[in-house]
PyMOL CGO cylinders between C-alpha atoms (Angstrom):
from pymol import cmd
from pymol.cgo import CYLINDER

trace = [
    CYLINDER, 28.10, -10.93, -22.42, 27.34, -14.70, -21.09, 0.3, 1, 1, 1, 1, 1, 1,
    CYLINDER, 27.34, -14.70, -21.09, 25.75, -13.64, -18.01, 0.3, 1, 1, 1, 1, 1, 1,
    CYLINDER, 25.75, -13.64, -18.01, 23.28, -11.80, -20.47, 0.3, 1, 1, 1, 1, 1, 1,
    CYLINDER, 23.28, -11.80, -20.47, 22.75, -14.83, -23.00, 0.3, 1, 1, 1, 1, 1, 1,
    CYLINDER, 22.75, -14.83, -23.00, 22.44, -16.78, -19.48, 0.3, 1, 1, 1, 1, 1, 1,
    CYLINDER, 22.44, -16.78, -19.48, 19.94, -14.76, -18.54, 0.3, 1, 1, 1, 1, 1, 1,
    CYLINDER, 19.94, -14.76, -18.54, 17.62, -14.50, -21.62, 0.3, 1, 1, 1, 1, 1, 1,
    CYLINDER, 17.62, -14.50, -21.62, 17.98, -18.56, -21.68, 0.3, 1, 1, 1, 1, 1, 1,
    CYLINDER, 17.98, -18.56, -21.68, 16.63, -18.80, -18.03, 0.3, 1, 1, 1, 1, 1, 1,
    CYLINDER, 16.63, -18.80, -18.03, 13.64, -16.22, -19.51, 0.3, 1, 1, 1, 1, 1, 1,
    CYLINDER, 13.64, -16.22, -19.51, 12.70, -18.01, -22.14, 0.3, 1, 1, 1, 1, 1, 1,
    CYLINDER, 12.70, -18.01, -22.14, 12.96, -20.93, -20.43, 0.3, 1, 1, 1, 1, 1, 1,
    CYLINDER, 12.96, -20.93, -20.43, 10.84, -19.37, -17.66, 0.3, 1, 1, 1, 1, 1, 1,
    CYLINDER, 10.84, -19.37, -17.66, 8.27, -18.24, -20.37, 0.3, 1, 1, 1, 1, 1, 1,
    CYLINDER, 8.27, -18.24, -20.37, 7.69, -21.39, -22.44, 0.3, 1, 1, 1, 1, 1, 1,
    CYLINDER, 7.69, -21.39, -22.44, 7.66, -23.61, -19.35, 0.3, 1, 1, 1, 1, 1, 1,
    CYLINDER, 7.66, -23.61, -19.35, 4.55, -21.93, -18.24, 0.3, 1, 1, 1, 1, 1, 1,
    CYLINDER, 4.55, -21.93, -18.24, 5.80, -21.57, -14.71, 0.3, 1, 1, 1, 1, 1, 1,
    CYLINDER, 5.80, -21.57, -14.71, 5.41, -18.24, -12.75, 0.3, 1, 1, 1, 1, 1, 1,
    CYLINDER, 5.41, -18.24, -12.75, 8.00, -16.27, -12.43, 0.3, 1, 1, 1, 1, 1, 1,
    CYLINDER, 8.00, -16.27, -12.43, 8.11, -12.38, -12.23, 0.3, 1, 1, 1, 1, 1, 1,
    CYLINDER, 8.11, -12.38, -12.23, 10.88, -9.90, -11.78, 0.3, 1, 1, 1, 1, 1, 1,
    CYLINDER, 10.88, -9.90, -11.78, 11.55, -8.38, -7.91, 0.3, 1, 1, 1, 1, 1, 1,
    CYLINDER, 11.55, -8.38, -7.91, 10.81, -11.91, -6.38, 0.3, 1, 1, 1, 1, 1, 1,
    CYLINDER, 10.81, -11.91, -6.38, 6.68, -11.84, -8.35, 0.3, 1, 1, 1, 1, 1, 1,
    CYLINDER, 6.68, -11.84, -8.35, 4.52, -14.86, -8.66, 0.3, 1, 1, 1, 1, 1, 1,
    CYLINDER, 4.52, -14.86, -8.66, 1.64, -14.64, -10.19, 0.3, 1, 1, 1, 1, 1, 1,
    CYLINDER, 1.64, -14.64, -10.19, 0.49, -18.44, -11.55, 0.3, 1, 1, 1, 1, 1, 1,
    CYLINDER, 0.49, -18.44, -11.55, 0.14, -18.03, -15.52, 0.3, 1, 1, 1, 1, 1, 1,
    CYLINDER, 0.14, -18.03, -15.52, -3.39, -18.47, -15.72, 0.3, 1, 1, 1, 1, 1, 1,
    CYLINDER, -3.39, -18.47, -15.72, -3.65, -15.35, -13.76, 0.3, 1, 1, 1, 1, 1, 1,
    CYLINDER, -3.65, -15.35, -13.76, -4.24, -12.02, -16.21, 0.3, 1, 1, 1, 1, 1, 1,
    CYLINDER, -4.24, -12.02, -16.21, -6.35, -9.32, -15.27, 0.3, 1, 1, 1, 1, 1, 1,
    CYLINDER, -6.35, -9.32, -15.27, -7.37, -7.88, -11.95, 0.3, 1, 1, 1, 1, 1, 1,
    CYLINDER, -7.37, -7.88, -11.95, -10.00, -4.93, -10.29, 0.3, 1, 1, 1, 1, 1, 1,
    CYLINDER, -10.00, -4.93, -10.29, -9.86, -3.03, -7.80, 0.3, 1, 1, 1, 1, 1, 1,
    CYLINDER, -9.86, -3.03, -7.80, -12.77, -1.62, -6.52, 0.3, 1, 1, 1, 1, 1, 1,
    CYLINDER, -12.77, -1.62, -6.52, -13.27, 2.05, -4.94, 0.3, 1, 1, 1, 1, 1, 1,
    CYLINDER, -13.27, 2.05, -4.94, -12.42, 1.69, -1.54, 0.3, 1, 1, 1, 1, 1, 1,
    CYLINDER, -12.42, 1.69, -1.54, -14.93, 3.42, 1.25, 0.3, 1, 1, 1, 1, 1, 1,
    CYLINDER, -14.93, 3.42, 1.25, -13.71, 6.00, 3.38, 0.3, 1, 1, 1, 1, 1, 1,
    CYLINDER, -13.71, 6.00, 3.38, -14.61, 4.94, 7.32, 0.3, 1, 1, 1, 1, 1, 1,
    CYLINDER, -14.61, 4.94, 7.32, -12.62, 7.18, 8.80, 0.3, 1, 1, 1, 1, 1, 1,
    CYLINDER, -12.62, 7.18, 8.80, -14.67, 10.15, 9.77, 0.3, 1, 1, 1, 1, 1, 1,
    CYLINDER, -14.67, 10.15, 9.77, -11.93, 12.65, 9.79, 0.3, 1, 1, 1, 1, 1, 1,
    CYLINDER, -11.93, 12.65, 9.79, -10.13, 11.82, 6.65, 0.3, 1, 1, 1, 1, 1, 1,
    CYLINDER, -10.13, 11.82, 6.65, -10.52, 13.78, 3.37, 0.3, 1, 1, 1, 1, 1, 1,
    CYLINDER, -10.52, 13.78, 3.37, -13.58, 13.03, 1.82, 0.3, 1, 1, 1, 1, 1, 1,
    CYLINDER, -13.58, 13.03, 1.82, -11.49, 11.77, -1.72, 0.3, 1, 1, 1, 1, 1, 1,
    CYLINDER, -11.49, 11.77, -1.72, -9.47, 9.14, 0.64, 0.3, 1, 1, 1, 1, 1, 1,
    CYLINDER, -9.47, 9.14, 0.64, -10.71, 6.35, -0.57, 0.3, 1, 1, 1, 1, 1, 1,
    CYLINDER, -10.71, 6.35, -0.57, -10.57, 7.15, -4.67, 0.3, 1, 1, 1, 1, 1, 1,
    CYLINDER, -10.57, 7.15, -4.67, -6.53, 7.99, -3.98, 0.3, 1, 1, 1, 1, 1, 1,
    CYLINDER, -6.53, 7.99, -3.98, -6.06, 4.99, -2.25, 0.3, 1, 1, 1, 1, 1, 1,
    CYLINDER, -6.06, 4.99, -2.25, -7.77, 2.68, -5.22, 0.3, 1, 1, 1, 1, 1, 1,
    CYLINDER, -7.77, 2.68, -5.22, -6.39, 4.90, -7.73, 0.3, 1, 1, 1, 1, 1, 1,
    CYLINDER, -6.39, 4.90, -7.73, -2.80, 4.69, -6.34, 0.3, 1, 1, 1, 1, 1, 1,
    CYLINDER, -2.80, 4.69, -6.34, -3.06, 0.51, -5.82, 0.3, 1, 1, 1, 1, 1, 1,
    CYLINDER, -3.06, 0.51, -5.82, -4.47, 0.01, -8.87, 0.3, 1, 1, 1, 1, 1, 1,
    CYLINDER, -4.47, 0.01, -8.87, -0.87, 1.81, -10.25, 0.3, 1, 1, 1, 1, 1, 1,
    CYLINDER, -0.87, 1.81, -10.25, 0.75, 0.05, -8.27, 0.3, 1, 1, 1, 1, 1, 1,
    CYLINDER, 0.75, 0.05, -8.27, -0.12, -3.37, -10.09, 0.3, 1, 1, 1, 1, 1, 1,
    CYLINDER, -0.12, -3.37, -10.09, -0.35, -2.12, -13.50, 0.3, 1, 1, 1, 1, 1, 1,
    CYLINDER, -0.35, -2.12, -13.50, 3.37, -0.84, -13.17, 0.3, 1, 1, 1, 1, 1, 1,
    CYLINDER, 3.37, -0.84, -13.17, 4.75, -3.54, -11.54, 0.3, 1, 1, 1, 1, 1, 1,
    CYLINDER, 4.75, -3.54, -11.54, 2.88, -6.66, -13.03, 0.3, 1, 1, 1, 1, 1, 1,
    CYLINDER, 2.88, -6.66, -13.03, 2.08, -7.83, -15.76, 0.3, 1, 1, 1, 1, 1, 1,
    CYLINDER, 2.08, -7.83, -15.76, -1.94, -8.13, -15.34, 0.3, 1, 1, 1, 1, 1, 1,
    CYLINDER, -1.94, -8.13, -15.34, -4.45, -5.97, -16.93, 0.3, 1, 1, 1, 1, 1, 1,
    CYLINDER, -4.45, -5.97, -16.93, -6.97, -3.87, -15.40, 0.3, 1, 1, 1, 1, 1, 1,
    CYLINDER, -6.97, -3.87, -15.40, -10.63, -5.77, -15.80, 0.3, 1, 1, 1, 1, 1, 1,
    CYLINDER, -10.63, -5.77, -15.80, -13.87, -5.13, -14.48, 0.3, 1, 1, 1, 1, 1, 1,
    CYLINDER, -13.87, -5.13, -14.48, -15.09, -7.89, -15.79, 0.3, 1, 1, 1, 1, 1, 1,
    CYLINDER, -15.09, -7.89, -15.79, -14.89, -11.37, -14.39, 0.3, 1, 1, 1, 1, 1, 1,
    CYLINDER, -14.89, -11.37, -14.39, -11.25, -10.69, -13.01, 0.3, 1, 1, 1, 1, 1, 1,
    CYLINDER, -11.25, -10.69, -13.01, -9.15, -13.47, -12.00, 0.3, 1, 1, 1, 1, 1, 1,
    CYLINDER, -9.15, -13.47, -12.00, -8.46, -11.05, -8.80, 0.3, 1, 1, 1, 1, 1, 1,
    CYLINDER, -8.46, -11.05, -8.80, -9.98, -8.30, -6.89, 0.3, 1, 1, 1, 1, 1, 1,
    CYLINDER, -9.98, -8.30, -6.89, -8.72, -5.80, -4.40, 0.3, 1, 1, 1, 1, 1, 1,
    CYLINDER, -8.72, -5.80, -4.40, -11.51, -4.03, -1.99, 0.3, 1, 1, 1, 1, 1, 1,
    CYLINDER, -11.51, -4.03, -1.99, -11.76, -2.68, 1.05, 0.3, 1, 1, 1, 1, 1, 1,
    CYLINDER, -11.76, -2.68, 1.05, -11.68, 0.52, 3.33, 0.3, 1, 1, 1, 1, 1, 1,
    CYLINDER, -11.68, 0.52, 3.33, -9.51, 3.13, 4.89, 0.3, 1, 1, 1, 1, 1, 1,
    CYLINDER, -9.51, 3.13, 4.89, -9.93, 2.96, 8.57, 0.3, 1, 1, 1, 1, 1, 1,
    CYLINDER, -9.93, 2.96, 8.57, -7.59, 4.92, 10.55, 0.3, 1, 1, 1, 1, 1, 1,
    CYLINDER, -7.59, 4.92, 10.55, -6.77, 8.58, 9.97, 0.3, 1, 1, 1, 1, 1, 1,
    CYLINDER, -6.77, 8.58, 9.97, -5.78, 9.89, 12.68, 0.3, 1, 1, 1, 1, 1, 1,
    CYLINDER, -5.78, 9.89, 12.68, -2.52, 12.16, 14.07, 0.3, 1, 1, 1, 1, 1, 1,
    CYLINDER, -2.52, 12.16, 14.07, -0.90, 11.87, 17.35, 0.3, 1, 1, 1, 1, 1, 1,
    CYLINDER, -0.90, 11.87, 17.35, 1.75, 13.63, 19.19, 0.3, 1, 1, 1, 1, 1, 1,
    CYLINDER, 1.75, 13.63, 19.19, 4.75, 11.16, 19.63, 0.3, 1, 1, 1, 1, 1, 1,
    CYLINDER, 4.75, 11.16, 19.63, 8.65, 12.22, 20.99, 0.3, 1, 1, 1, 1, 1, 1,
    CYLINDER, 8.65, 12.22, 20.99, 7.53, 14.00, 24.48, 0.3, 1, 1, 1, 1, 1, 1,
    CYLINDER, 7.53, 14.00, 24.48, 10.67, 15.57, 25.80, 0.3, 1, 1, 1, 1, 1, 1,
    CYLINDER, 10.67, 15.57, 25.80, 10.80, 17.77, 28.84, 0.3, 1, 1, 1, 1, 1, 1,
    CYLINDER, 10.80, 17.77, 28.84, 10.20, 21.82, 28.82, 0.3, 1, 1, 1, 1, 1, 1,
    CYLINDER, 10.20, 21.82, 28.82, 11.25, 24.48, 31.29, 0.3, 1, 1, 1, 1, 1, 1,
    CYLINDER, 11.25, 24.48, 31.29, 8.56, 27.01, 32.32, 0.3, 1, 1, 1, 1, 1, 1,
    CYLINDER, 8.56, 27.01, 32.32, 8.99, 30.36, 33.05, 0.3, 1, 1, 1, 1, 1, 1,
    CYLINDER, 8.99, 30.36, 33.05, 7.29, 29.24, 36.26, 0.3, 1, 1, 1, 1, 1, 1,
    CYLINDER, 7.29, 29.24, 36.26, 9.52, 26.97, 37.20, 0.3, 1, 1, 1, 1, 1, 1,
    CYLINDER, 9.52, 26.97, 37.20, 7.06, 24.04, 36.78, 0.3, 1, 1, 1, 1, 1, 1,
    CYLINDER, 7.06, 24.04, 36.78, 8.28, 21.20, 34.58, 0.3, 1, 1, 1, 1, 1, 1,
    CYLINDER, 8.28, 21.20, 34.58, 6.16, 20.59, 31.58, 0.3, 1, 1, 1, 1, 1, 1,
    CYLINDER, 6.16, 20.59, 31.58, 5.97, 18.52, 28.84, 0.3, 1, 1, 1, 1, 1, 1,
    CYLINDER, 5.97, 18.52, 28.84, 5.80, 19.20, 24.91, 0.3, 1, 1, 1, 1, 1, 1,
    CYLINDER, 5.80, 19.20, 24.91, 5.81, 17.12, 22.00, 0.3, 1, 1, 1, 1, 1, 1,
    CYLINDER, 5.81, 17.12, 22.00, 8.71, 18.16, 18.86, 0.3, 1, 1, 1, 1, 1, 1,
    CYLINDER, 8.71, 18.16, 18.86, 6.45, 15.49, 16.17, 0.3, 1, 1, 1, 1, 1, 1,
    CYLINDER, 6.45, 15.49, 16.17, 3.00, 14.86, 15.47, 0.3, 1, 1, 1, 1, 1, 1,
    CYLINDER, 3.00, 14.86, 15.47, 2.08, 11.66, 13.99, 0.3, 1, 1, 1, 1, 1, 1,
    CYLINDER, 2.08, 11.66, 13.99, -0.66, 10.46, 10.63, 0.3, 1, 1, 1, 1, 1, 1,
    CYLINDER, -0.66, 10.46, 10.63, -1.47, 7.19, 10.93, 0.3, 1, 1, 1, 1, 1, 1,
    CYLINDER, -1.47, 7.19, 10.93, -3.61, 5.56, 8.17, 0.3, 1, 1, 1, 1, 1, 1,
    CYLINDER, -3.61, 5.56, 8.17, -5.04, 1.99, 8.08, 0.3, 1, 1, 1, 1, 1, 1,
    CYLINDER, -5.04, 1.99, 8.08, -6.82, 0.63, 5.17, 0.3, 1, 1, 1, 1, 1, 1,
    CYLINDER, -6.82, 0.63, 5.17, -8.37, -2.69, 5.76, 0.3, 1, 1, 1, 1, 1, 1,
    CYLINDER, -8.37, -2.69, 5.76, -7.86, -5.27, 2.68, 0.3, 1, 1, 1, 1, 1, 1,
    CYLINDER, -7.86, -5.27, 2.68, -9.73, -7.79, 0.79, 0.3, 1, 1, 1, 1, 1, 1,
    CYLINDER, -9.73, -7.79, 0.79, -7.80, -9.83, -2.03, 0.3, 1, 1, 1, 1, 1, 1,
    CYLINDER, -7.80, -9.83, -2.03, -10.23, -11.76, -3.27, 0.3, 1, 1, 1, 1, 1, 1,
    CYLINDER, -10.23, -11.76, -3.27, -8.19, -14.93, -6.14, 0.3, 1, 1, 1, 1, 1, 1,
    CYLINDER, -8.19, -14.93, -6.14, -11.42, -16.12, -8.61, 0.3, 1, 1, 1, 1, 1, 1,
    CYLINDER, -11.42, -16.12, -8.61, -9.37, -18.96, -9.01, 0.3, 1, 1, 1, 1, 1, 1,
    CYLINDER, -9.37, -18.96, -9.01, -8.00, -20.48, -6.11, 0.3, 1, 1, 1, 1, 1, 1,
    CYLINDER, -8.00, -20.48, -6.11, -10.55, -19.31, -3.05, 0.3, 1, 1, 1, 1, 1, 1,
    CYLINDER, -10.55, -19.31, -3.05, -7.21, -20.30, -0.87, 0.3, 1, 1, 1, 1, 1, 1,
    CYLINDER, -7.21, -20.30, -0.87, -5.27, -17.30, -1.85, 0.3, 1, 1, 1, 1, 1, 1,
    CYLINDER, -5.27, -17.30, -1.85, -7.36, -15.26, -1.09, 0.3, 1, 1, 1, 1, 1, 1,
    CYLINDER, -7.36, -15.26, -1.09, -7.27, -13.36, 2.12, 0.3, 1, 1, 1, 1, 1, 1,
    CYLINDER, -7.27, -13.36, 2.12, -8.61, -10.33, 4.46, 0.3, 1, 1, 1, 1, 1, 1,
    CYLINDER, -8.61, -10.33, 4.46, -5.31, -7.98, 6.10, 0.3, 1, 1, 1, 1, 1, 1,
    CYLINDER, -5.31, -7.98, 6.10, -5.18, -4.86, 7.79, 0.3, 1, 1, 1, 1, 1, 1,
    CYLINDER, -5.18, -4.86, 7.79, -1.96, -2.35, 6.88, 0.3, 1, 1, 1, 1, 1, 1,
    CYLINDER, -1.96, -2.35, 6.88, -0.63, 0.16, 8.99, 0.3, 1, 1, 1, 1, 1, 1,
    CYLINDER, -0.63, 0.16, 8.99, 1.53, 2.76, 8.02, 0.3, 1, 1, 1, 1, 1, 1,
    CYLINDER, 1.53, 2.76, 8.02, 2.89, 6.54, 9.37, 0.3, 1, 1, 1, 1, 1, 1,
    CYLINDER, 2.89, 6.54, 9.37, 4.61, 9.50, 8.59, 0.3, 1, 1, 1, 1, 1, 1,
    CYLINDER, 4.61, 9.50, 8.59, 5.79, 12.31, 11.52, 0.3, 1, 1, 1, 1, 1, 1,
    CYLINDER, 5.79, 12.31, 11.52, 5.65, 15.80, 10.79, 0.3, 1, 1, 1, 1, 1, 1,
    CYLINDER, 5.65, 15.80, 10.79, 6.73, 18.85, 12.68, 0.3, 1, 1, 1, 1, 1, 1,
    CYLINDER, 6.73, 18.85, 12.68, 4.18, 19.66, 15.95, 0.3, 1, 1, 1, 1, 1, 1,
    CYLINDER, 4.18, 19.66, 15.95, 4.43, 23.83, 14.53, 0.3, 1, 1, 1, 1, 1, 1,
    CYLINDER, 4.43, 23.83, 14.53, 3.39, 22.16, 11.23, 0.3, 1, 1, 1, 1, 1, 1,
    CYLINDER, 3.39, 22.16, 11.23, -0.24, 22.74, 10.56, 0.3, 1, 1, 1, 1, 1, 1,
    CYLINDER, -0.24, 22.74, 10.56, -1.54, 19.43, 9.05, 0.3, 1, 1, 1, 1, 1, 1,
    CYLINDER, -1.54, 19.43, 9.05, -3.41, 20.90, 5.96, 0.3, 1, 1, 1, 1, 1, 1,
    CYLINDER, -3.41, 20.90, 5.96, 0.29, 22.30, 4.96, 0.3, 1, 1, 1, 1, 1, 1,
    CYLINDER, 0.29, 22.30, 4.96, 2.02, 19.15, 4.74, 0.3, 1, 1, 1, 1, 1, 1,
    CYLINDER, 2.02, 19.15, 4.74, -1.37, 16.16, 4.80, 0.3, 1, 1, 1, 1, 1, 1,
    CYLINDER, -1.37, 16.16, 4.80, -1.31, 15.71, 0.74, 0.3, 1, 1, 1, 1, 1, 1,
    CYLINDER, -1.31, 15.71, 0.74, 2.85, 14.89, 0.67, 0.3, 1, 1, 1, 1, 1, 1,
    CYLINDER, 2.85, 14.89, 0.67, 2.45, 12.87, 3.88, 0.3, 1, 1, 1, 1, 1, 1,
    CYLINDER, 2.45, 12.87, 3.88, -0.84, 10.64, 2.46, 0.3, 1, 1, 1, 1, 1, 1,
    CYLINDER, -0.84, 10.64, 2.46, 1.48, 10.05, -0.63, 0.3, 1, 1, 1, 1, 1, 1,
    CYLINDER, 1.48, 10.05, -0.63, 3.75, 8.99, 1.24, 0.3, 1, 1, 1, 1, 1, 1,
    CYLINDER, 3.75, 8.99, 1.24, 2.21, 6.37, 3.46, 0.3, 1, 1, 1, 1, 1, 1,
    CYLINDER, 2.21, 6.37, 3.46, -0.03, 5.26, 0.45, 0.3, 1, 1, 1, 1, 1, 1,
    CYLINDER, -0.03, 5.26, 0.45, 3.40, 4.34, -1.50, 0.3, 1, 1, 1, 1, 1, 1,
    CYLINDER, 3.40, 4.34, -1.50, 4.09, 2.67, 1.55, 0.3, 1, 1, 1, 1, 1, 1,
    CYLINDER, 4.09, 2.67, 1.55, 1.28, 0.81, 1.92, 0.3, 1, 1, 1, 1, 1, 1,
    CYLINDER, 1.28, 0.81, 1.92, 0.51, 0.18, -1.99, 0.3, 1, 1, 1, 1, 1, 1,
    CYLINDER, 0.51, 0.18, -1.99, 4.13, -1.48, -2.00, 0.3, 1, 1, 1, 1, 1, 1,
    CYLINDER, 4.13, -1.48, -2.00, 3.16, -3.45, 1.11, 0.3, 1, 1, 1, 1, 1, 1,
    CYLINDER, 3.16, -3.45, 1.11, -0.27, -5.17, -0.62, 0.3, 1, 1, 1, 1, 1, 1,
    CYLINDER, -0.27, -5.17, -0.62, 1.56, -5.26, -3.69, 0.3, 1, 1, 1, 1, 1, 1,
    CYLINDER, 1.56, -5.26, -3.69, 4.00, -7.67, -1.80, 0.3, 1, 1, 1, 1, 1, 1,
    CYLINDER, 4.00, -7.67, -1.80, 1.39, -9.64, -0.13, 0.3, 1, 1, 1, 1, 1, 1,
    CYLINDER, 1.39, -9.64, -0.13, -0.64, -10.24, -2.74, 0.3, 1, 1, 1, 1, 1, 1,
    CYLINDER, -0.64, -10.24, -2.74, 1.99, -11.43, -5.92, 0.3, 1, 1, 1, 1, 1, 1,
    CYLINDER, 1.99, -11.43, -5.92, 5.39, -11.98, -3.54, 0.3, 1, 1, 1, 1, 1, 1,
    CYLINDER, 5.39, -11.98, -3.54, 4.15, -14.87, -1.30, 0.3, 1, 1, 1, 1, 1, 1,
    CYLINDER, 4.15, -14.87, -1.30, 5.05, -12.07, 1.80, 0.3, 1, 1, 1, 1, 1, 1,
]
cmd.load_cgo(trace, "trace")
């Protein structure tokens, strides 16, 4: 019970102060309210065509559900744009097969999407803050796996990954 009346002190405290301060380790300065973000392009050739929507749909989530801005298009104190540059699978884990033949070849077990979106966090109100990052992130899936199957779960995936990561950048001082 006093850890709780603690608590709700050090938030009010917090609140009428005027200082930032945020739950999970946010700061976002109080003068700070709304925020965009803007479709972002799709520049990688082999990616599905809707890429880029997902990606600004799934950010822009992101910051309503873990902030406490609102969504603006107009005048916003910040703006998220950018572009998704890498989609691309590789084979990763080679291990060593036996041929019939008796030749040694080599297989992969995992393929590999990689997707790399390309950042711009613009802050209308301190130019300083603002700031131009790329993000990386993957998920491995099964070689026998045909990529259609599974690409849909494994872009959610990475996107939550990489939505988290911005989200951290831009309002945890990451």
């Amino acid at each position: 019970m006093g850890c709780r009346i603690a608590f709700a002190i050090l938030l009010m405290s917090a609140v009428l102060s005027g200082c930032s301060f945020g739950f999970k380790g946010i700061s976002i300065p109080p003068t700070v309210n709304t925020y965009f973000v803007d479709q972002f392009q799709n520049g990688a050739g082999n990616a599905p065509p809707d890429i880029g929507q997902r990606f600004s749909d799934l950010l822009k989530d992101r910051v309503t559900r873990n902030s406490r801005l609102n969504y603006s298009e107009d005048g916003p104190d910040i703006e998220f744009s950018g572009t998704v540059t890498t989609f691309s699978v590789t084979s990763v884990a080679p291990e060593r097969l036996d041929s019939d033949s008796g030749l040694t070849e080599f297989g992969s077990t995992l393929n590999r999407l990689n997707i790399s979106v390309q950042v711009d966090y613009i802050d209308n109100q301190d130019d300083e803050a603002s700031w131009s990052q790329s993000f990386s992130f993957f998920e491995d899936f099964e070689a026998t796996t045909i990529l259609s199957d599974v690409q849909d779960e494994l872009i959610d995936n990475i996107f939550e990954q990489l939505t988290t990561d911005i989200f951290n950048k831009s309002f945890t001082n990451w």
